[in-house]
C-alpha positions in Angstrom: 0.0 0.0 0.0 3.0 2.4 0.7 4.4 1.8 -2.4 0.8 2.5 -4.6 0.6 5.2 -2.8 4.5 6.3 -3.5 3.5 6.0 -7.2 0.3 8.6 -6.4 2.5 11.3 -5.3 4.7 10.7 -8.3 1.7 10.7 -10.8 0.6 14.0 -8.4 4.3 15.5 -9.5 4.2 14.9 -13.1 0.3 16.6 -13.5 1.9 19.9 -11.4 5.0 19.4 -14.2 3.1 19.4 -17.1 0.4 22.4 -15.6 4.2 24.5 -15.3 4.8 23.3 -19.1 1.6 24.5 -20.1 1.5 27.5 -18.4 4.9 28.3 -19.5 3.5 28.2 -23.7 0.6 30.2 -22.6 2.7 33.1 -20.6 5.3 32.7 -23.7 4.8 35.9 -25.7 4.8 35.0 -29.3 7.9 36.7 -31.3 6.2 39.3 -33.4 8.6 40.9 -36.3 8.1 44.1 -37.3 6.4 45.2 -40.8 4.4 43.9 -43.0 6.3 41.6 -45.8 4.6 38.8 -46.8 7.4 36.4 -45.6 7.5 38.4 -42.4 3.5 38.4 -41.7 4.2 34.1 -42.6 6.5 33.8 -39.2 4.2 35.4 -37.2 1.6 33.2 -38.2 3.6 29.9 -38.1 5.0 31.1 -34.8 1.1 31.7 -33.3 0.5 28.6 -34.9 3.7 26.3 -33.2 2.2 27.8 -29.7 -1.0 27.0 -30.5 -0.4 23.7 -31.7 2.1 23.3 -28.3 -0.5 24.4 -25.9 -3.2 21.7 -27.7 -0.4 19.0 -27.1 0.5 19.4 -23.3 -3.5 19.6 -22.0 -4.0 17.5 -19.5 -6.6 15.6 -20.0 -8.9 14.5 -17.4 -9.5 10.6 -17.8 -5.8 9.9 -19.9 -3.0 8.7 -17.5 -0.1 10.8 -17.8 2.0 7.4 -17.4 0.8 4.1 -18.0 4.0 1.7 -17.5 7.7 1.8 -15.8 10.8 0.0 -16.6 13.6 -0.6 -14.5 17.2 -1.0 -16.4 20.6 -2.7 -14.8 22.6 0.1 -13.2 23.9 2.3 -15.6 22.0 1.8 -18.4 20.9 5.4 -18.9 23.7 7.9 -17.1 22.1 8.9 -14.2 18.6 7.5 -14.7 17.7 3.8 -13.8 13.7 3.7 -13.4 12.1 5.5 -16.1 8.1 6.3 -16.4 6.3 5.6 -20.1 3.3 7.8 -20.8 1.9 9.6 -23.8 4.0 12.9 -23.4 7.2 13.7 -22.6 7.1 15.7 -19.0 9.9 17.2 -17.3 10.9 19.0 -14.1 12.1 22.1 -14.7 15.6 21.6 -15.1 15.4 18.9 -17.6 15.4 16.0 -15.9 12.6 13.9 -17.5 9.6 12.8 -15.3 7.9 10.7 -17.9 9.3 9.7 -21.4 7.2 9.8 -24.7 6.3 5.9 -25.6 7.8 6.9 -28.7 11.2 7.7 -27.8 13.3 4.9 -28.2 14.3 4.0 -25.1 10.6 3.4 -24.3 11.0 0.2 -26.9 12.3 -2.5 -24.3 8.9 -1.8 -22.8 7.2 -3.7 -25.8 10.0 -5.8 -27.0 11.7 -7.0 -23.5 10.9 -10.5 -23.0 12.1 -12.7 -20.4 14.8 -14.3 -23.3 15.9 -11.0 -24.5 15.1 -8.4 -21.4 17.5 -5.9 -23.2 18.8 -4.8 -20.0 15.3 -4.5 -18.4 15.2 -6.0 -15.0 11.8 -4.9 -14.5 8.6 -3.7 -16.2 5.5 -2.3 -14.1 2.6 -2.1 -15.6 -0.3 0.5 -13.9 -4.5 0.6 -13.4 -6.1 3.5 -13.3 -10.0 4.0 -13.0 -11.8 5.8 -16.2 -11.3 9.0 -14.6 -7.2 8.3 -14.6 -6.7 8.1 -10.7 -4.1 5.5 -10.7 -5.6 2.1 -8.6 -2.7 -0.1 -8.7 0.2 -1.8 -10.7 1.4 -5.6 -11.9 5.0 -6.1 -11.7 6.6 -8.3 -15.0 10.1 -9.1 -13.5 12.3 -10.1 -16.6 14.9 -12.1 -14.5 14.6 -15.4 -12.9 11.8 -18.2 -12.9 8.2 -16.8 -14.3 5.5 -18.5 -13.1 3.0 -16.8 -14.5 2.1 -15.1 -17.8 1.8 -11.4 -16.5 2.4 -9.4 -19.3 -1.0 -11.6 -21.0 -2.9 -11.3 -18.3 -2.7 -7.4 -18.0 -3.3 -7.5 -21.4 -6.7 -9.4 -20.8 -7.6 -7.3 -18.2 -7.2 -3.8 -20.3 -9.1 -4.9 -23.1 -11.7 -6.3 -21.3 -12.1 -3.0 -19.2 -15.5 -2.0 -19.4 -15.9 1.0 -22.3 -18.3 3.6 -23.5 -18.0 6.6 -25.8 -15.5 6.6 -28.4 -12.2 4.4 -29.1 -9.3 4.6 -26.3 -5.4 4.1 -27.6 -3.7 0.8 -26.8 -0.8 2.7 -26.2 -0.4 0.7 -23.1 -0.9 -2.6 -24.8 0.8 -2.7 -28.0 1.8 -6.0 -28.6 5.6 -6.9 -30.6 4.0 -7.5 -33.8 1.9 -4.2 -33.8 4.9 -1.9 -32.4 6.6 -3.4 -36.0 4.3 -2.0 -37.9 4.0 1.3 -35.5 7.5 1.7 -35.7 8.1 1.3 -39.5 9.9 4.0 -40.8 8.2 6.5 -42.8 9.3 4.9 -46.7 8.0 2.6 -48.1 4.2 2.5 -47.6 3.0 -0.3 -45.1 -0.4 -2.0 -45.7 -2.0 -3.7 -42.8 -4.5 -6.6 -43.8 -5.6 -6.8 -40.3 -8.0 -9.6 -39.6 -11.0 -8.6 -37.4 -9.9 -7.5 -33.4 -6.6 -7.6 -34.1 -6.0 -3.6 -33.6 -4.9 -2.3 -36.9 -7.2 0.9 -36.7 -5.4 1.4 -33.4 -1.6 0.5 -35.0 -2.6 3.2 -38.0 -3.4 5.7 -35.3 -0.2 5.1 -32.8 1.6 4.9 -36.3 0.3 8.7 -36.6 1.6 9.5 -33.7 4.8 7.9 -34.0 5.8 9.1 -37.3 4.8 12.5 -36.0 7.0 12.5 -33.5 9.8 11.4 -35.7 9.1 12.9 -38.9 7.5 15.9 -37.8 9.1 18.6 -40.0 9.0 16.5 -43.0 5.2 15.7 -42.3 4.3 19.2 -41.3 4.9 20.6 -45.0 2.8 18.1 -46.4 0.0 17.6 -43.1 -1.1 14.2 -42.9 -4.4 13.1 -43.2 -6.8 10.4 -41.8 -9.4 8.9 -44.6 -12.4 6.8 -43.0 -15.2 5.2 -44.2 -18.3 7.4 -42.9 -18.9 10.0 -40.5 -19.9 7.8 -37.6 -16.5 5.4 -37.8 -14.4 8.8 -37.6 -16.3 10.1 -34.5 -15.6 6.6 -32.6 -11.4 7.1 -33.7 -12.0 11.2 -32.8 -10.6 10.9 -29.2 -7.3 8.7 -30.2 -4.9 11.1 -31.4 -5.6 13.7 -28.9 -5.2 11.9 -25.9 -1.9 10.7 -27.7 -0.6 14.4 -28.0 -1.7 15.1 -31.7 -4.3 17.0 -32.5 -3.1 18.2 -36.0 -4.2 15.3 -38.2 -7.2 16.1 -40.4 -9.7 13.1 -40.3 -12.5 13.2 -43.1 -14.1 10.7 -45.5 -13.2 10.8 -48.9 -16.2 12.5 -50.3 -15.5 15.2 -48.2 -11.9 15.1 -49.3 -13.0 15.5 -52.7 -15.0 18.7 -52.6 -17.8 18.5 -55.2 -21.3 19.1 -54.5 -23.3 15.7 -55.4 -26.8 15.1 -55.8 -27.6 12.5 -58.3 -27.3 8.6 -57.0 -26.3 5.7 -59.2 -27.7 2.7 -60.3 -25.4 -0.5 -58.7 -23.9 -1.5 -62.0 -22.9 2.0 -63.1 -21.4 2.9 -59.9 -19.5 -0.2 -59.4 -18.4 0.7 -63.5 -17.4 4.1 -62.7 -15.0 2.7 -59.9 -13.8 0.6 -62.2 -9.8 1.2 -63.9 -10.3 0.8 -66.8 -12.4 4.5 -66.5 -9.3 5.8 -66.2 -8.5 4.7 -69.7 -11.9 6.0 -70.8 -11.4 9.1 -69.9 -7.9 9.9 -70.6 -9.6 8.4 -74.6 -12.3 11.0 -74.1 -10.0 13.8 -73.4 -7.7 13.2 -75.7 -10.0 13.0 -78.5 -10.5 16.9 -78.0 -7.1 17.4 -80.0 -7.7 17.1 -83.4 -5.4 17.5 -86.9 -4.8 20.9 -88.2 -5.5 21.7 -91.4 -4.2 24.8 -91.8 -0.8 26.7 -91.2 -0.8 29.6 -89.6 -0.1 33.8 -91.2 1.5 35.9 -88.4 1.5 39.6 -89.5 3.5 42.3 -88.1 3.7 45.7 -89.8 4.0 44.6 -93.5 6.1 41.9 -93.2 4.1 38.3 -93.1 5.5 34.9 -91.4 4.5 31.8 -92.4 4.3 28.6 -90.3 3.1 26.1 -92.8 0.0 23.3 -92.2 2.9 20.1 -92.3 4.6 21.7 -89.7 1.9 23.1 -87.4 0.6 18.7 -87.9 4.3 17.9 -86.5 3.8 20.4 -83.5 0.6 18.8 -82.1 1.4 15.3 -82.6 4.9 15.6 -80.6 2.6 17.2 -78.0 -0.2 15.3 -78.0 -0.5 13.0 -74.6 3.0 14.0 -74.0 2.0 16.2 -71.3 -1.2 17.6 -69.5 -3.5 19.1 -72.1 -3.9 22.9 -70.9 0.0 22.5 -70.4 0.1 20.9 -74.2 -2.4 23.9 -75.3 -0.4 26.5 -73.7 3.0 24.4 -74.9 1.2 24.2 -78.5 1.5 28.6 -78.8 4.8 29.2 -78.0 6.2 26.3 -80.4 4.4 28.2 -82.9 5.1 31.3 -81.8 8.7 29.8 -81.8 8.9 28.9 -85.5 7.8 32.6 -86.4 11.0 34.1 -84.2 12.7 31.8 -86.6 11.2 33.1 -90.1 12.2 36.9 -87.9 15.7 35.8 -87.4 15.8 34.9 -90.8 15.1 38.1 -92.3 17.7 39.8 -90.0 15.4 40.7 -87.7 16.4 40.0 -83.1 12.6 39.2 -81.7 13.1 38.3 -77.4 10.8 36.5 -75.5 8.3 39.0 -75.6 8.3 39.3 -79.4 7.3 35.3 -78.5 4.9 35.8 -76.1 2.5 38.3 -78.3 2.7 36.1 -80.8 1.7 32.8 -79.0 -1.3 35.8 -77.8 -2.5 36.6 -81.4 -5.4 36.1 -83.0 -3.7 33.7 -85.7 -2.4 31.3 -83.4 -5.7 31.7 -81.0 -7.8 30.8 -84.1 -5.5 27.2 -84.6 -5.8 26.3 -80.6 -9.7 27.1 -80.5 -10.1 24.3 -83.7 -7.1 21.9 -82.9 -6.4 22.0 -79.5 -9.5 24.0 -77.4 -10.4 24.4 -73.9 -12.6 21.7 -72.1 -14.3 21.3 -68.8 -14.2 17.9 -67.1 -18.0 18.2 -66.5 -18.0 19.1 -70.3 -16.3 15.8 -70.9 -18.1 13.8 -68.9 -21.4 14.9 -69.5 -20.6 14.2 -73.1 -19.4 10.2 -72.4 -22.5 9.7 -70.0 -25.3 11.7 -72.6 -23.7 10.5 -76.7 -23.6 7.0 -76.7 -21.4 7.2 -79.8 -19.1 9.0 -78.4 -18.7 6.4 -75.1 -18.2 3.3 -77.6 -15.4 5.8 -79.5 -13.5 6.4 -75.8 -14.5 2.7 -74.6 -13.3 0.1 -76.7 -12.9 -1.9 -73.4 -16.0 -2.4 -72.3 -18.9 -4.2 -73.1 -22.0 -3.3 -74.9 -23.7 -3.7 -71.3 -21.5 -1.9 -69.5 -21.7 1.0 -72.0 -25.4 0.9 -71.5 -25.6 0.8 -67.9 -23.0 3.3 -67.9 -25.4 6.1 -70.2 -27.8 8.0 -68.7 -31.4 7.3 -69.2 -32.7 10.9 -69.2 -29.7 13.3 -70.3 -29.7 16.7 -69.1 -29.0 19.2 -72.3 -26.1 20.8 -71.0 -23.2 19.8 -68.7 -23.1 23.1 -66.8 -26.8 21.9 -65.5 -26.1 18.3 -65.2 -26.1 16.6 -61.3 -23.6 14.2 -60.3 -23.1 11.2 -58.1 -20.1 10.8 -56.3 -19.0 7.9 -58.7 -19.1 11.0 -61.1 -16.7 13.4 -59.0 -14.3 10.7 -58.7 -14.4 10.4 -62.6 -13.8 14.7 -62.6 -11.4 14.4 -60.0 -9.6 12.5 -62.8 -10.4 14.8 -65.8 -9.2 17.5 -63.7 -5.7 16.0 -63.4 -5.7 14.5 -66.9 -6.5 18.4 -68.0 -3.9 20.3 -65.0 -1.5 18.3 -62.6 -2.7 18.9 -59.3 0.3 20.3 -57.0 1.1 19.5 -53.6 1.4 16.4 -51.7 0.0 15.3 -48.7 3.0 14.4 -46.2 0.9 10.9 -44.8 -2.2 9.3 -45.9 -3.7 6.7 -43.8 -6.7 4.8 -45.7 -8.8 3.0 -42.9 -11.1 0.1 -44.6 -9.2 0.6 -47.7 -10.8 -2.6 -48.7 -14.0 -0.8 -49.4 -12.4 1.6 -52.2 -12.8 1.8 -55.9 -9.6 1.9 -58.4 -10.9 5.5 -59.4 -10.8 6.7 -55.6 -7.8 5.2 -55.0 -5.9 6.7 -57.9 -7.9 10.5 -56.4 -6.4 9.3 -53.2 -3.4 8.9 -55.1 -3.0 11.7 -56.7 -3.2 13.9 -53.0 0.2 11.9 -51.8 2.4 11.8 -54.7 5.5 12.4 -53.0 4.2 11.5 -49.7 3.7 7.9 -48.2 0.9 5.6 -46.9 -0.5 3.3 -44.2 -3.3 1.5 -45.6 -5.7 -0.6 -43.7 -8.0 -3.1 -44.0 -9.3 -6.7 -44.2 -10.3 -8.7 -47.8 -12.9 -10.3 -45.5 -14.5 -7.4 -45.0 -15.0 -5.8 -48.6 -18.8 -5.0 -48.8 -18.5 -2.7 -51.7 -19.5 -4.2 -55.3 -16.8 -1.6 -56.5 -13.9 -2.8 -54.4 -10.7 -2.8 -56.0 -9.5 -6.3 -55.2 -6.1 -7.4 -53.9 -3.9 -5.7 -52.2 -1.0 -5.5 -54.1 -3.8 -4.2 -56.4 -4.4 -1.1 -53.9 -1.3 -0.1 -53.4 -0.9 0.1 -57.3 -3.7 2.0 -57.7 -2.4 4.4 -55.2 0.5 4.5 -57.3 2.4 2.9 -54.1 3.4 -0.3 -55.5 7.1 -0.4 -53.7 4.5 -0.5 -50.6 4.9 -3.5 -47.9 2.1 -5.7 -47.3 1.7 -7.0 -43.6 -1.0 -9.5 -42.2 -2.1 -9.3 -38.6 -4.2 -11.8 -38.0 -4.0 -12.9 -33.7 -7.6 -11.4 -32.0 -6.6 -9.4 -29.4 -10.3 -8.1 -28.6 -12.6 -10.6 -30.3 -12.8 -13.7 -28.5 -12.0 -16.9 -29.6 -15.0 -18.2 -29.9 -16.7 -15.2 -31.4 -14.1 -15.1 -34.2 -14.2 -19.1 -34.8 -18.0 -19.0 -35.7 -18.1 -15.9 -37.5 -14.4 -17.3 -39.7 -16.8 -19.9 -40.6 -17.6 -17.6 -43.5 -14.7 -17.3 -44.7 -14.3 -20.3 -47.0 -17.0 -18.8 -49.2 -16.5 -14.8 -49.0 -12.3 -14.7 -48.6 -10.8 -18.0 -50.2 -7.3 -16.9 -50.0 -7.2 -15.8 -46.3 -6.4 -17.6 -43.2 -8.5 -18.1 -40.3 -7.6 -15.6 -37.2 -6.9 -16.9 -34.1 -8.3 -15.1 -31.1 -5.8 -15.0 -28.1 -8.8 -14.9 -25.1 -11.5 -16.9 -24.7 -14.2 -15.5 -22.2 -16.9 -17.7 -20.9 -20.3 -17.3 -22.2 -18.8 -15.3 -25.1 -21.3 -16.6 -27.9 -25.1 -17.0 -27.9 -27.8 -17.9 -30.6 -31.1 -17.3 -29.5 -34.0 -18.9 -32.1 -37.1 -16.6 -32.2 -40.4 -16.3 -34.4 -41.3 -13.5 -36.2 -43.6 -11.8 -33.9 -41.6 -12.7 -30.5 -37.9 -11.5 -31.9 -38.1 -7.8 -30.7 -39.7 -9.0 -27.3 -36.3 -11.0 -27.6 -34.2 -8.2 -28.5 -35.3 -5.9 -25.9 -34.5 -9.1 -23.0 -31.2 -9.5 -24.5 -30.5 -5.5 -24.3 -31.6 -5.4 -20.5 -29.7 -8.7 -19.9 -26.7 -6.6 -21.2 -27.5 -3.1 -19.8 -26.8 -5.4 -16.3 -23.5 -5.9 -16.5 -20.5 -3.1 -17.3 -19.9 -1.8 -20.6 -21.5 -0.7 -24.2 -24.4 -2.3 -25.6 -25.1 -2.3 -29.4 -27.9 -3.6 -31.3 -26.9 -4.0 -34.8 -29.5 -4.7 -37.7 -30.2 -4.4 -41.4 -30.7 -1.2 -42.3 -34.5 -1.2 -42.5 -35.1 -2.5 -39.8 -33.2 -1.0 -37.0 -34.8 2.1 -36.6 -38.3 -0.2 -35.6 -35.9 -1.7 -33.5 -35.0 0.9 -31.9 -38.4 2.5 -31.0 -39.1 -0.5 -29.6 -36.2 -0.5 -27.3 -37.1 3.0 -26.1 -40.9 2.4 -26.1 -39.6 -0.5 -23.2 -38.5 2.3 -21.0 -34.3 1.6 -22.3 -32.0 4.8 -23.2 -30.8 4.7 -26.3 -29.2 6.2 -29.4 -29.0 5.3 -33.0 -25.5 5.7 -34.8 -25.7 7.9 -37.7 -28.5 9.8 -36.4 -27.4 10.7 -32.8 -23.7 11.1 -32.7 -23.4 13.3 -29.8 -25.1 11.1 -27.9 -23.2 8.2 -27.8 -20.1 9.6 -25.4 -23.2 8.8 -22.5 -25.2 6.6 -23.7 -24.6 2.6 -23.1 -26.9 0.8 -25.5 -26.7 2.2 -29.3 -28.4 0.5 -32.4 -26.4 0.5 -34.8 -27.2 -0.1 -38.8 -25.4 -3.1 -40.4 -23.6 -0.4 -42.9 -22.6 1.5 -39.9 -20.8 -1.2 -37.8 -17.4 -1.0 -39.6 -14.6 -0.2 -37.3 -16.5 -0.1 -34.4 -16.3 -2.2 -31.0 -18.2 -2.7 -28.3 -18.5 -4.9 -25.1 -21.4 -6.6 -25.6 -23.5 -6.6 -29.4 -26.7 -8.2 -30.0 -27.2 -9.0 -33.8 -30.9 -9.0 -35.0 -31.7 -11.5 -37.7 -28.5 -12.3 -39.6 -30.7 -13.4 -42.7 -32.0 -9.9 -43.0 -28.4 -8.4 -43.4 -27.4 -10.7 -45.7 -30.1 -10.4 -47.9 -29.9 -6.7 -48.2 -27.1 -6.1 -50.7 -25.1 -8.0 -53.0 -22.0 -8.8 -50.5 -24.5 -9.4 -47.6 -22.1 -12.2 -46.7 -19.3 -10.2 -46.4 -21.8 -7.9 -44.6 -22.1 -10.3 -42.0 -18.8 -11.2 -41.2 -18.5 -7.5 -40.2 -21.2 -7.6 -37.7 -20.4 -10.7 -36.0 -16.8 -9.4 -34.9 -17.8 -6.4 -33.6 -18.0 -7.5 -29.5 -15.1 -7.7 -27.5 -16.7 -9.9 -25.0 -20.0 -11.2 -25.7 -22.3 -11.9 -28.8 -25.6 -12.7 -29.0 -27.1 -13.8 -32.2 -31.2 -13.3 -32.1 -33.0 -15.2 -35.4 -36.7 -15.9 -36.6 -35.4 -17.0 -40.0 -33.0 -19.6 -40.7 -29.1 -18.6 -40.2 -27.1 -18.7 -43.3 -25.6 -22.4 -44.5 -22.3 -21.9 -43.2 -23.3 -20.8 -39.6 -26.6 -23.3 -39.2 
């Protein structure tokens, strides 16, 4: 008891630290230079920025630990430092001497690669409790020398993840496990994709990566930001809480139709979106564009004063086709003047006469050499372009050799609009502009990071938009094959990473369960054989007693059903979710509260769900997301409710982290009866 307590007055000496850190970068007047140049108004900016940013990162949070573990090193180790506390900051005394070390520094590694065979000079390692409102409640002691008779550093483990949770996603910085602090800890080249079968943390490793390669890449990654891609709004707002409590609150997190910023308002048929997502579109397109650039004619007369220049119809022909696809085409138009413009300086220097650049320059502006771009070479809109592939069916055949007579029908539109400037587009359609836009202009800039969560679920065409943000920059995909509910996913990922023009990428497999128990993810890998051929069953490293349920009903007793399971679950610790098809879990819900039960429906009540236990939570929505206990309403219903219905399933049946109850009136699918 003494010694718990020792460890409270220490945790009681780092907060005090870190409130004199804080108020230090608050009372820190930011250095304001005189004037007003641009580049001087720029560093007062990005120095009000660095102290904002600063300020954000040493908050002390009320329910995040400032320290989570402690190792203890053979004497002299570290010069004058042989016990050393791991937390999510760095906090120090005032005269430099470090309180608690950043997890990511690396001499925090020993504290999730030290094993009793290779302790790298770790005698100890303490592990510490702390109640959801961080008061620190005790501590496990690993020691790495001599006999172990137990399997602490598993059992602390088991105890952490099955700590009762509700609101949005914790970090596991405190329970990173070898194999995830490999792929935290990968450098920042190549890219790393994480095929990360179903409780086996790789949303968490993507985040910690985040953080890591912030803290060790941060000037590189601060030019270029980095940014977090998720699937839907509601998966984001579970992850929203990570990075902050990890000391990062700079990383942009959106979904990718807000990341590409066109307003959308038509919706597609199945078969035309899952052929707009397709690759070969990018072909199509780049056809389409192309076809814009025609053969001239015609030379061009360049008149100045009296004199007259010729450039003559053969060689005006020669111009365009060296141009033509060899760059972007307003670059090729613009590139297309000044060659001509170029060969009349020539017919000038040969009469004797010294033309400079901007003798050039009006030339590549006249009307003669305006007239030849407008008919050979002329200005297009993506939305002209597409507008034009989706309303002329002879112009898609023309640009789509590739593709079926079917696909080119499904691809037309039924009802064209007459004009492209008043057409409405899906966001299939702004993924296909996104790409015109590029084709036509090379989009500058490059994301420092990108980190693609359910990556599975993307198109070829988003990926290459995706692409196209982090040319220069690098990648953490993530993701599980199983898992692909989209009829437009790209496939394979060797096949994703090539589409994100990151084939040099590195493709990793977790697949131990840390937080789906064994027997949960036994019977739901049971689908496996049918909806992911080529992957291999996931092991789950708990089992918990009582873990999985299947409860037969009838038609007219399963909510009477659902609603017993709910309060069966509301009495124990922990979040509830009731997950259902679509259509059906809103009536599901009413019902719920009509029994006198709080609760919130993802997708429609966000805020809520930071208090409330029990959610329900539609089958589309579940992605990501974990809870303690999850009641899943009539399996047969999901599946039947899209195309991938299986892979549907799959999803829902590994979203509980300790116990899963499966409630049916109709028959469970084949491989589960």
């Amino acid at each position: 008891m003494a010694e718990l307590e020792a460890e409270r007055a220490f945790l009681t000496t780092a907060q005090v630290a870190l409130h004199r850190m804080y108020a230090e970068v608050v009372d820190r007047d930011v250095q304001v230079i005189g004037g007003e140049d641009n580049d001087e108004r720029f560093t007062n900016e990005a120095n009000q920025r660095a102290k904002e940013m600063r300020t954000h990162a040493l908050l002390d949070l009320p329910d995040v630990p400032l320290f989570f573990g402690r190792l203890d090193y053979e004497q002299g180790t570290i010069p004058d430092l042989d016990q050393i506390y791991i937390g999510r900051r760095h906090v120090h005394d005032g005269s430099g001497v470090p309180l608690v070390i950043d997890w990511r520094a690396p001499v925090s590694v020993p504290f999730y690669r030290a094993t009793h065979s290779d302790r790298q000079r770790v005698l100890m390692r303490r592990r510490y409790g702390f109640s959801d409102h961080a008061e620190l409640t005790g501590f496990e002691d690993e020691p790495l020398t001599g006999v172990i008779e137990t399997d602490q550093a598993d059992a602390f483990l088991r105890a952490e993840i099955e700590r009762p949770r509700t609101g949005p996603m914790r970090d596991i910085v405190a329970t990173i496990q070898p194999e995830q602090d490999d792929l935290v800890r990968a450098p920042l080249h190549p890219s790393v994709c994480v095929q990360g079968a179903p409780g086996t943390g790789k949303t968490a490793v993507g985040l910690h990566r985040v953080a890591y390669l912030l803290y060790t890449e941060r000037e590189r990654l601060g030019r270029g930001g980095v940014v977090i891609v998720g699937p839907n709004r509601s998966f984001l707002s579970y992850i929203r809480k990570v990075l902050p409590a990890l000391g990062e609150v700079d990383v942009r997190q959106i979904t990718i139709d807000e990341l590409i910023t066109r307003p959308t308002v038509a919706i597609d048929e199945t078969e035309a979106e899952r052929l707009k997502g397709d690759a070969r579109m990018a072909d199509v397109l780049r056809r389409a564009l192309w076809s814009y650039v025609g053969t001239p004619t015609e030379g061009v007369l360049y008149s100045k004063g009296s004199r007259r220049y010729r450039v003559h119809d053969y060689e005006v022909v020669n111009i365009v086709s060296d141009l033509r696809e060899s760059t972007r085409y307003a670059p090729g138009r613009n590139a297309l003047a000044q060659r001509i413009a170029h060969v009349v300086l020539v017919r000038m220097e040969e009469r004797a006469e010294s033309p400079d650049d901007r003798v050039q320059n009006a030339v590549a502006r006249s009307k003669p050499v305006k007239d030849v771009l407008d008919s050979v070479w002329p200005r297009v809109a993506p939305e002209q372009i597409l507008h034009r592939l989706l309303s002329n069916a002879e112009f898609l055949a023309q640009a789509a050799p590739a593709l079926t007579d079917e696909e080119r029908t499904a691809l037309l539109w039924s009802k064209p609009v007459r004009s492209w400037k008043s057409a409405k587009w899906s966001f299939a359609d702004t993924v296909l502009l996104d790409e015109l836009e590029d084709l036509i202009e090379r989009r500058t800039g490059s994301l420092g990071h990108l980190v693609l969560d359910e990556a599975q679920d993307l198109s070829a065409m988003q990926l290459r938009a995706l692409g196209r943000r982090c040319r220069t920059g690098s990648a953490t995909v993530l993701g599980d094959l199983a898992q692909a509910t989209t009829p437009w996913a790209a496939g394979s990922w060797d096949r994703v990473l090539g589409h994100l023009d990151k084939s040099d990428g590195v493709v990793e497999e977790l697949d131990r369960g840390f937080r789906v128990p064994e027997q949960i993810i036994r019977f739901a890998a049971r689908l496996l054989p049918e909806i992911a051929p080529t992957l291999s069953t996931p092991s789950g490293v708990r089992t918990v007693a009582d873990a999985l349920s299947v409860v037969p009903a009838t038609e007219s007793t399963l909510a009477d059903e659902v609603i017993a399971a709910c309060k069966s679950a509301l009495a124990g610790e922990g979040s509830v979710a009731l997950i259902a098809a679509d259509d059906q879990v809103a009536r599901l819900r009413d019902a719920i509260a009509a029994a006198g039960l709080e609760v919130a429906l993802i997708g429609e009540t966000e805020d809520e769900i930071d208090t409330v236990r029990l959610v329900c939570v539609p089958a589309t929505l579940a992605k990501g997301l974990e809870f303690d206990a999850v009641i899943v309403a009539e399996p047969a219903h999901i599946v039947a409710a899209e195309p991938r219905g299986l892979h549907r399933l799959y999803v829902v049946l590994t979203r509980a982290v300790s116990r899963l109850q499966i409630i049916h009136a109709e028959p469970l699918p084949g491989a589960l009866g």
